[in-house]
Structure formats: structure tokens, C-alpha cells
N, C-alpha and C positions, 0 to 999 in steps of 0.2 A: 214194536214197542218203542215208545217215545223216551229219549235221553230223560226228560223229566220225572215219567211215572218211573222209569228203573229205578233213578235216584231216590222218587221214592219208597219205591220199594226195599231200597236194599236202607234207608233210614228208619223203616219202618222195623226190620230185620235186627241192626243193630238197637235200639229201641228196645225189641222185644227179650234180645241177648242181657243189655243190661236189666232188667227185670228179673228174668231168670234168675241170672249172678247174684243179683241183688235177695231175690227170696229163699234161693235153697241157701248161701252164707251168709243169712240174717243170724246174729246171737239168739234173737227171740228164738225163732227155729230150730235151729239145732239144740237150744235146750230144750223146747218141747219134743223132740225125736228124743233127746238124750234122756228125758225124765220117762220115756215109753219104755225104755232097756233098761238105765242105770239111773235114777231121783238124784243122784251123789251128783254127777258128772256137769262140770258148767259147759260153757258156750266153747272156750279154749280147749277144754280137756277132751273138749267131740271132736273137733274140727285135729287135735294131735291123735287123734287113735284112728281120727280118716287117712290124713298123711304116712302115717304111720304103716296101716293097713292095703295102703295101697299101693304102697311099695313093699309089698312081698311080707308084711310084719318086722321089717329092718328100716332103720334109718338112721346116716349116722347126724351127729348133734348140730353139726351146724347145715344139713343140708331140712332139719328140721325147725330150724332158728329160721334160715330164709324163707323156705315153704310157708311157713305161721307168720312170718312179718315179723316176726319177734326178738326183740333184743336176746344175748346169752344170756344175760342175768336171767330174763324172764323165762327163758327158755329150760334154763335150770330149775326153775321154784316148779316150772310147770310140769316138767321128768319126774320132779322130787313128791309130787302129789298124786299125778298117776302110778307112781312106784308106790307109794303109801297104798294106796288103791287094791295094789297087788294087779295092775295090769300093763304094766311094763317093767322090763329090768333095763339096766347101763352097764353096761359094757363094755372093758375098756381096754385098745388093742394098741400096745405103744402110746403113741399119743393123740391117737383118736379112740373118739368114744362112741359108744353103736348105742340108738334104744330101739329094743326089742318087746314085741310084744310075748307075754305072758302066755299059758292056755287059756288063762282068764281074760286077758285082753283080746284074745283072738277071739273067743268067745261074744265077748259084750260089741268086738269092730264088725263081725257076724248080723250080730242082730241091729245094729246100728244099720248097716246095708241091707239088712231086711226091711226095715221101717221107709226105707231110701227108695226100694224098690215097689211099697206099696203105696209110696206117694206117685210116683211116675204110673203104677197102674190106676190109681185112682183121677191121673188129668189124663189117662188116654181111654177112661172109661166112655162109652161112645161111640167114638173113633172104629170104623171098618176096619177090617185085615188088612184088606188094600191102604188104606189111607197110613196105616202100621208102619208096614213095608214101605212105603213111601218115604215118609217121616225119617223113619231108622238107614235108610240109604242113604238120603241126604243130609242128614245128621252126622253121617260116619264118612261121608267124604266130606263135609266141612271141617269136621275135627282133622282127620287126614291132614288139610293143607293151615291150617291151626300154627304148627312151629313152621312152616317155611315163611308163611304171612307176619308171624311175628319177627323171625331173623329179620325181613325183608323193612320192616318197619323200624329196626333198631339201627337198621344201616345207613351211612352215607349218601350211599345211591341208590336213587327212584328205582323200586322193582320191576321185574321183567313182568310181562302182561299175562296173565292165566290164559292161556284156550281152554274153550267149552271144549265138553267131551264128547 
């Protein structure tokens, strides 16, 4: 394979990465998932019950301020409304604060990943077993090298070169 076609191949990659990123954390989208489980729930308050959810149903507050991009102010009003909701509680340990999800919250972050999951069977509708397993292999060794590639990128020094496996 020719240095050029790689390059574009792997632009073509990145490309299709930003897309992705870009349509499953659309605001428009995740209200329309959100309004399929909860009508109540805005674009923020899905996206805090996914963070939330996918860290074990715990998070403490500012680890859920930087995960959301969110200032604390906003971060607050945004606890303060899924707690109205009855789908999180605040918890507060010393001087840090935990939010947690609810049995309700667990519930509605439940079906919220259900909806998630039938959008992903619905784009691999088609798609062979083989082509599946494919897909999900290397899917899962990309995410794999996901935080070494980004340490690798945040640092000073040019990374060391991946070998093929």
C-alpha cells in the first residue's frame, strides 16, 4: 500500500470518527433518545445521566463538571433539576460531593442505553456476523490504545511508533 492511499485512508478514518462524535452527541439527538424514555429530560440532563451511568451510577461533582464541559454553577442548577426529577441524589462526604443515581435514575440511564443500543443495531442492520466480529474487534482494539494515544498527544515528546500486531 502506497504512503498516500494509507494517509488516506486513515483521513478518511478520522473523518468518519468525527461524524460519529458528532451525531451520537448531537443536542438534537440525544433529546430525541431522551423524549423516547423521559419527554422531561433536555439535551444536558441525558448526556449527565450517561456520565453518570457509566460510571458505576456515582460521580463525584466536579469529575462530572469536567466530563460535561460544564462550568460548577451550571453544574449545580443541572444536579439541582435532575434531583427535582427524582433521578439523582447529592451526597455529601466531607467536602466533596457524590451524585448519585436514583432507582429512578437507574432506571430511565437503563432505558436511555437501551435506545443506544438499538440505534447501533439499527446501522449494523445488514451487516454479516463476520463483518460484526470484525467491526467489534477492531473497534475494541482502537478504543484499547484510545488513552495511550491521547497521553501520547498531550505530551512534549513525539510518541513512540505502534507495531502492527
Amino acid at each position: 500500500m502506497a504512503v498516500d492511499d494509507e494517509n488516506s485512508e486513515i483521513d478518511d478514518i478520522r473523518d468518519a470518527l468525527v461524524r460519529v462524535v458528532a451525531e451520537w452527541t448531537s443536542g438534537e439527538l440525544q433529546v430525541k433518545v431522551a423524549a423516547t424514555v423521559d419527554d422531561s429530560l433536555d439535551a444536558a440532563e441525558t448526556r449527565a445521566l450517561y456520565l453518570v451511568g457509566m460510571n458505576g451510577g456515582a460521580l463525584g461533582f466536579g469529575q462530572l463538571a469536567e466530563r460535561a464541559a460544564l462550568s460548577n454553577p451550571t453544574t449545580s442548577k443541572l444536579i439541582s433539576r435532575l434531583s427535582a426529577h427524582g433521578l439523582v441524589d447529592r451526597v455529601r462526604s466531607g467536602r466533596t460531593v457524590e451524585v448519585l443515581l436514583t432507582a429512578a435514575g437507574a432506571e430511565t440511564y437503563a432505558r436511555l442505553v437501551a435506545a443506544g443500543q438499538q440505534m447501533v443495531d439499527g446501522a449494523l442492520s445488514g451487516w454479516a456476523p463476520e463483518e460484526i466480529t470484525q467491526f467489534q474487534t477492531h473497534l475494541s482494539r482502537f478504543v484499547a490504545a484510545l488513552p495511550r494515544a491521547t497521553r501520547a498527544a498531550a505530551s512534549p515528546t513525539p510518541p513512540e511508533p505502534v507495531s502492527p500486531l
